[in-house]
C-alpha positions in Angstrom: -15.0 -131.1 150.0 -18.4 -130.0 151.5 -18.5 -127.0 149.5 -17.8 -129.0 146.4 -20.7 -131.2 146.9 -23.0 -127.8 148.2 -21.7 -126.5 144.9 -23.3 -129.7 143.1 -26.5 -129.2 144.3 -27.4 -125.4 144.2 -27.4 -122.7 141.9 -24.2 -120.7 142.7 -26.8 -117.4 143.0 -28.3 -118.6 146.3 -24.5 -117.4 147.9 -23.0 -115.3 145.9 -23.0 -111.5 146.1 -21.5 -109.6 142.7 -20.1 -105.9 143.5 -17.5 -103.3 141.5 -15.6 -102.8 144.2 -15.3 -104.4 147.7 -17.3 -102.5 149.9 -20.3 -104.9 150.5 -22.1 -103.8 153.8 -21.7 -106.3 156.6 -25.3 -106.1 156.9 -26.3 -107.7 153.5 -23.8 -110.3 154.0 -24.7 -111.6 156.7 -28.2 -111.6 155.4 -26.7 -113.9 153.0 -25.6 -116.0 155.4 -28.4 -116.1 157.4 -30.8 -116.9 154.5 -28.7 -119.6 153.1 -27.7 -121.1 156.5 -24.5 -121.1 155.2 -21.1 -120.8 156.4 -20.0 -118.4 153.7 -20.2 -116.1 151.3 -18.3 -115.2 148.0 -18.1 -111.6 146.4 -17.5 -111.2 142.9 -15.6 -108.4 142.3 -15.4 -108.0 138.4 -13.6 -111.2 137.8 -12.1 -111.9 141.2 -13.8 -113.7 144.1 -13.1 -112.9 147.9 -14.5 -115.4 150.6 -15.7 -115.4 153.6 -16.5 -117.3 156.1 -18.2 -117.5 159.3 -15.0 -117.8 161.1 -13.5 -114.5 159.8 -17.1 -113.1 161.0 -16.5 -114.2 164.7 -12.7 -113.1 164.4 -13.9 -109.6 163.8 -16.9 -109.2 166.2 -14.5 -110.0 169.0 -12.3 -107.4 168.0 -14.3 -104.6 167.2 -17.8 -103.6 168.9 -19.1 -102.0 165.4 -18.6 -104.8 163.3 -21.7 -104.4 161.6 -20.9 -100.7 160.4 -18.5 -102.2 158.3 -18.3 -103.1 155.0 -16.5 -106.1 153.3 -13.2 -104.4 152.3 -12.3 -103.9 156.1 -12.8 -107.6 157.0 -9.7 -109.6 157.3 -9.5 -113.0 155.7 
């Protein structure tokens, strides 16, 4: 529901990051999320959207010392 009413109130742009394929660096993304103070971030790929959240963030980073050489494709969500 709290995305619904985020949704209400700002422009879709502010959190959304549009890509041909889904190899988004972990870098930008988080940039995203730092930015937006957000607790995600949607990729549109062509006409298909992937999200993800901060959770799937903190999933990885405990896994996986290079987390941030990574790019969106290799994130599990």
């Amino acid at each position: 529901m709290q995305i619904k009413y985020y949704l209400e109130k700002n422009p879709r742009k502010k959190f959304i990051i549009s890509s041909k394929k889904d190899d988004v660096p972990i870098k930008k993304i988080l940039k995203i999320l730092n930015k937006n103070s957000l607790g995600f971030v949607v990729i549109k790929i062509n006409s298909k959207y992937k999200l993800l959240t901060d959770g799937d963030f903190r999933k990885e980073i405990l896994s996986d010392s290079n987390f941030n050489l990574k790019s969106s494709n290799q994130i599990k969500y």
